[in-house]
C-alpha positions in Angstrom: 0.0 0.0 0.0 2.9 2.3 0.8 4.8 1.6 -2.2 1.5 2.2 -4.2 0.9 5.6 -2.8 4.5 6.8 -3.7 4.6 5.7 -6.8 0.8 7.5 -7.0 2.9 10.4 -6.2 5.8 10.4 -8.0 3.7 9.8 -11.1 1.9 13.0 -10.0 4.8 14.9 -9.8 6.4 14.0 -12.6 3.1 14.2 -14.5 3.2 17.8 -12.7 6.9 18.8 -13.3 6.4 17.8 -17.4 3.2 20.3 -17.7 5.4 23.1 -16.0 8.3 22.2 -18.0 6.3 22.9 -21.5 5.3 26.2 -20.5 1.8 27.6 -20.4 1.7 28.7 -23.7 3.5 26.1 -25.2 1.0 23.9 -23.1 -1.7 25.7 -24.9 -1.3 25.7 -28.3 -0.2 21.8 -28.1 -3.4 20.9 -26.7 -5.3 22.8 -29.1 -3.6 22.2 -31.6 -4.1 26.0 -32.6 -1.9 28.4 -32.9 -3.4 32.4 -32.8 -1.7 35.1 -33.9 -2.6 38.9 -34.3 -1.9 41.5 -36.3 -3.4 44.1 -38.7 -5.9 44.2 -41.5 -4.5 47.0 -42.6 -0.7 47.2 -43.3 0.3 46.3 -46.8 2.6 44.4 -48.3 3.0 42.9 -44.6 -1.1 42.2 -43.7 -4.1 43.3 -45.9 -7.1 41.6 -47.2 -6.7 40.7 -51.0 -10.1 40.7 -53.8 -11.4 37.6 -51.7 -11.5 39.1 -48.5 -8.5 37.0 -46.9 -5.9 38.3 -44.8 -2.3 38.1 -47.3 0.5 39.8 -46.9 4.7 38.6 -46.1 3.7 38.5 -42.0 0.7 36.6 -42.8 2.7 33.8 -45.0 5.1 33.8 -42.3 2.7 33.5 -39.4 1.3 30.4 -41.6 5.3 29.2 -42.0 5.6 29.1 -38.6 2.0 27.4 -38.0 3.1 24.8 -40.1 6.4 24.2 -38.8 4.5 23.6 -35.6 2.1 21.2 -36.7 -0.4 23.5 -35.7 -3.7 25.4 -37.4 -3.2 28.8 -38.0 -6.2 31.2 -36.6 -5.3 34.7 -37.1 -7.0 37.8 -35.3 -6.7 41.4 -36.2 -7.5 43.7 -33.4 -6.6 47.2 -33.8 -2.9 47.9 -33.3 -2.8 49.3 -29.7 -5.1 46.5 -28.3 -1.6 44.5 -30.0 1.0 46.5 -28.9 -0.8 46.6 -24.6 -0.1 42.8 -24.5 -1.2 41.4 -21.4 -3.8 39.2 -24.1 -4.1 36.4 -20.6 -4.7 33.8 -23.5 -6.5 35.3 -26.2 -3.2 35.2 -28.7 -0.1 32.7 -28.3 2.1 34.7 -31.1 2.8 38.4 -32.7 4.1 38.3 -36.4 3.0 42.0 -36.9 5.7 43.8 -38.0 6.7 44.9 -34.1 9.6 46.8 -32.7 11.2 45.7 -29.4 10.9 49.3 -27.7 12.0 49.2 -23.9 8.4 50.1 -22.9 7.0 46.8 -24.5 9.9 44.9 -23.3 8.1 45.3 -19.9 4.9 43.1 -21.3 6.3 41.2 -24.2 9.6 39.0 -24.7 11.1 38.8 -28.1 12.6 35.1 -29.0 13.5 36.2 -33.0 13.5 39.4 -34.9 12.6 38.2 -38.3 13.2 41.3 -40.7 14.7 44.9 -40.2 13.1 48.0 -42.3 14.1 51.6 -42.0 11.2 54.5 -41.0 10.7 57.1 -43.4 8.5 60.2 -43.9 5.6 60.2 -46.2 3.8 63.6 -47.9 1.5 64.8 -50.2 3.0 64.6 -53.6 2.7 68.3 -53.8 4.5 69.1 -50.7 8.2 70.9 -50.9 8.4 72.1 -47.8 9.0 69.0 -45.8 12.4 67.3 -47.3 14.0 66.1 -44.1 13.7 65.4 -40.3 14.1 68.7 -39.2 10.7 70.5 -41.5 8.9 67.9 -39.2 8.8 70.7 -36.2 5.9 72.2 -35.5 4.3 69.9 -37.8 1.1 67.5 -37.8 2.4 64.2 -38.8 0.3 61.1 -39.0 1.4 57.4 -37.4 -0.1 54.6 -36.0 -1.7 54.7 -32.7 0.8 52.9 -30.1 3.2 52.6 -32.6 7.2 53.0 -32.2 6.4 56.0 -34.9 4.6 57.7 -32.2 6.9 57.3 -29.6 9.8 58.4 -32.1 8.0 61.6 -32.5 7.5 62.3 -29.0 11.4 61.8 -29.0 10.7 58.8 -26.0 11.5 55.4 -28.1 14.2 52.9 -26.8 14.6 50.1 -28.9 15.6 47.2 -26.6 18.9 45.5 -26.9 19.9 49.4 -28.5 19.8 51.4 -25.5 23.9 52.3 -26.3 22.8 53.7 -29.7 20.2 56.4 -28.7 18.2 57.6 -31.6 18.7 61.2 -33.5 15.9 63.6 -33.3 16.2 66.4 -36.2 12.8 68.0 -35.1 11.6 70.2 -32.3 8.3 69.4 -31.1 6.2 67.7 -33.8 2.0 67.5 -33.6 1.4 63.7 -33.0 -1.9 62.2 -34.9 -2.6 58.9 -33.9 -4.9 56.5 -36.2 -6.0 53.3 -35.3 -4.8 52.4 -39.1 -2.8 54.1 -42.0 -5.4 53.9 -44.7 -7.4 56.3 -43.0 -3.9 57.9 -42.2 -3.3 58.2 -45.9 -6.8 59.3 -47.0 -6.3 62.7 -45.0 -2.8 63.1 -46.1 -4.4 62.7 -50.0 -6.7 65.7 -49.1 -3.4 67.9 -49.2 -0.9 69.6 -46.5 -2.0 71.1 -43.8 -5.7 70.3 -44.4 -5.8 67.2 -41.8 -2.2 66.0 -41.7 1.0 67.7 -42.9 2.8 64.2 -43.1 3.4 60.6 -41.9 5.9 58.3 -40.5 5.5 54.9 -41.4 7.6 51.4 -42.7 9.5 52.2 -45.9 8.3 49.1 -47.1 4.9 49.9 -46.1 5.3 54.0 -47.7 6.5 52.2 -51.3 3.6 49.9 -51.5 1.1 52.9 -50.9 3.1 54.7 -53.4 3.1 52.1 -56.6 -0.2 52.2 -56.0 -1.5 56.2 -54.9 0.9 58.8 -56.6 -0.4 61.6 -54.4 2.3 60.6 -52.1 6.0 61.0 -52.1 8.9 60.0 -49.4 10.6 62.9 -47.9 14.2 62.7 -47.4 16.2 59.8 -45.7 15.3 57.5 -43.7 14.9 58.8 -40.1 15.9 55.3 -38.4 16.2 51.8 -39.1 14.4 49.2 -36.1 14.2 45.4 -36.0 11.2 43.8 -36.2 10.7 40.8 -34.2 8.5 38.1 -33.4 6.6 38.9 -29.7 5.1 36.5 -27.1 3.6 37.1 -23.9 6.0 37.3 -21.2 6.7 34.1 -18.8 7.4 31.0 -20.8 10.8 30.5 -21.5 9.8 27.0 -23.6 8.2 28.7 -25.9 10.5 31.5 -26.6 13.2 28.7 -27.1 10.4 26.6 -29.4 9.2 29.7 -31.5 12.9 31.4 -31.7 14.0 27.9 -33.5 11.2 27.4 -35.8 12.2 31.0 -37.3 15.8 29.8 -37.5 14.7 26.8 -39.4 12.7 29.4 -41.7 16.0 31.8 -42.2 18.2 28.9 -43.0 16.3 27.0 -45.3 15.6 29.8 -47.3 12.1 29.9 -46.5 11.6 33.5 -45.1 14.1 34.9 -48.0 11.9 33.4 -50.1 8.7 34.8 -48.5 10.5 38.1 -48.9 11.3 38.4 -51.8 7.8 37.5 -52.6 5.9 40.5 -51.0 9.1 42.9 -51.0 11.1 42.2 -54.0 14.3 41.9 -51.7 15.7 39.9 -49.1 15.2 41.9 -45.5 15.1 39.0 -43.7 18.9 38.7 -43.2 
C-alpha cells in the first residue's frame, strides 16, 4: 500500500513537473492544436485583405510558416494595433508576427525570441508638398502614425529600442503635432486631401510607404530614412519553452531559405537577413 501511494505520487509529480516544463503557452497551443496570432488588417505588403476578403501579406505567410512548422492550425485575429502593442492578451493570442519593434516600454509586457526582418522609417507627404524634405521641416508639424506605434513614440522623442539602449536615436525635429490612427489607410486618406488640411505628413515602414506609393501617386517619401528598427517576433511574457520553441522554428525558416523566399515575394528583396 505504501509503495502504491508513492509511486501514486511520483507519477503526480512528474506528470506535474512535465506540464510546468512545456510552459503555459506552449502547453496551450499543443493541446489545441491551434496556434493564434494577431496582427493588422491593414498594413500592406506585410497584412491586408486581398479581392477575396483574406488576410495576405509577407507577416501573414510567415505567421502560416511558422503554424506549419508547428504542426499547428493557424487562426489569425486582427485587433486594432494598440489592443496588440498593450499585451497582457491572458490567452487570447499565443504569437505576434505583426511587424513589431522591441521598444524598452513593450519589453516590460512582451519577450522577443526572434526578430525576423529589419526595415528603416521614413517620412511620407503629399506629392505636392516641398516644404518637408528632411527630419528637421517635421517641427511644428502635424504628422500622421499609428496609434501605439514605435512612430509615435519616435516623434514624441521617447523610443528605446531594446537590446539598443547604447545607440540612442537622432531627433532632427523640435516638437512635432502627433496624430494617432488606429490604421494608415485612414492615415493616408487625410494626407491625400493635401498639406496642412488634416495632416502635414506621416511616418511609417519604408516598405509599407513604397507599396502605398506604386499604388496612390499623391504621395512621395521625404528625405532619408529617419531610423532603421528590427522587427521581431513577440510573445507574452513568462514562458521561457516557448520563446526557445518559436525562436527555433524561425531559424529553421532563415536557414532554409524559406523566409528569404517569402520576402522576396511580397518585397522584392531579401530583408530577412
Amino acid at each position: 500500500m505504501k509503495t502504491s501511494a508513492l509511486l501514486t505520487l511520483g507519477l503526480a509529480l512528474a506528470t506535474s513537473c512535465s506540464a510546468a516544463f512545456a510552459g503555459p503557452i506552449l502547453d496551450r497551443v499543443t493541446e489545441k492544436g491551434v496556434l493564434t496570432g494577431v496582427l493588422m488588417e491593414s498594413y500592406p505588403p506585410f497584412s491586408f485583405l486581398n479581392e477575396q476578403n483574406q488576410l495576405d501579406g509577407f507577416d501573414v505567410d510567415v505567421a502560416k510558416a511558422v503554424a506549419a512548422r508547428l504542426g499547428l492550425k493557424l487562426q489569425l485575429e486582427t485587433p486594432s494595433w494598440d489592443v496588440i502593442a498593450a499585451g497582457h492578451w491572458n490567452g487570447r493570442y499565443d504569437i505576434c508576427v505583426c511587424s513589431m519593434t522591441p521598444s524598452k516600454a513593450r519589453a516590460e509586457v512582451f519577450d522577443f525570441p526572434v526578430e525576423y526582418y529589419q526595415s528603416p522609417a521614413v517620412i511620407v507627404v503629399n506629392a505636392n508638398d516641398n516644404n518637408i524634405t528632411a527630419g528637421k521641416d517635421l517641427s511644428g508639424k502635424k504628422v500622421g502614425v499609428i496609434s501605439a506605434s514605435t512612430y509615435e513614440a519616435y516623434l514624441n522623442k521617447d523610443l528605446v529600442i531594446e537590446g539598443a539602449e547604447d545607440r540612442p536615436l537622432h531627433y532632427p525635429f523640435d516638437s512635432v503635432q502627433v496624430a494617432p490612427y488606429d490604421n494608415e489607410t485612414v492615415a493616408f486618406q487625410d494626407l491625400a486631401l493635401g498639406t496642412g488640411v488634416r495632416l502635414d505628413a506621416m511616418v511609417t515602414n519604408l516598405i509599407t510607404a513604397r507599396e502605398r506609393i506604386a499604388q496612390d501617386p499623391r504621395f512621395k517619401i521625404a528625405g532619408d530614412t529617419l531610423y532603421a528598427e528590427p522587427n521581431v517576433v513577440a510573445v507574452e511574457k513568462g514562458d521561457p519553452q516557448w520563446n526557445a520553441k518559436v525562436a527555433d522554428v524561425v531559424a529553421q525558416l532563415k536557414t532554409d531559405g524559406t523566409l528569404s523566399k517569402l520576402s522576396r515575394k511580397w518585397i522584392g528583396a531579401d530583408i530577412s537577413q
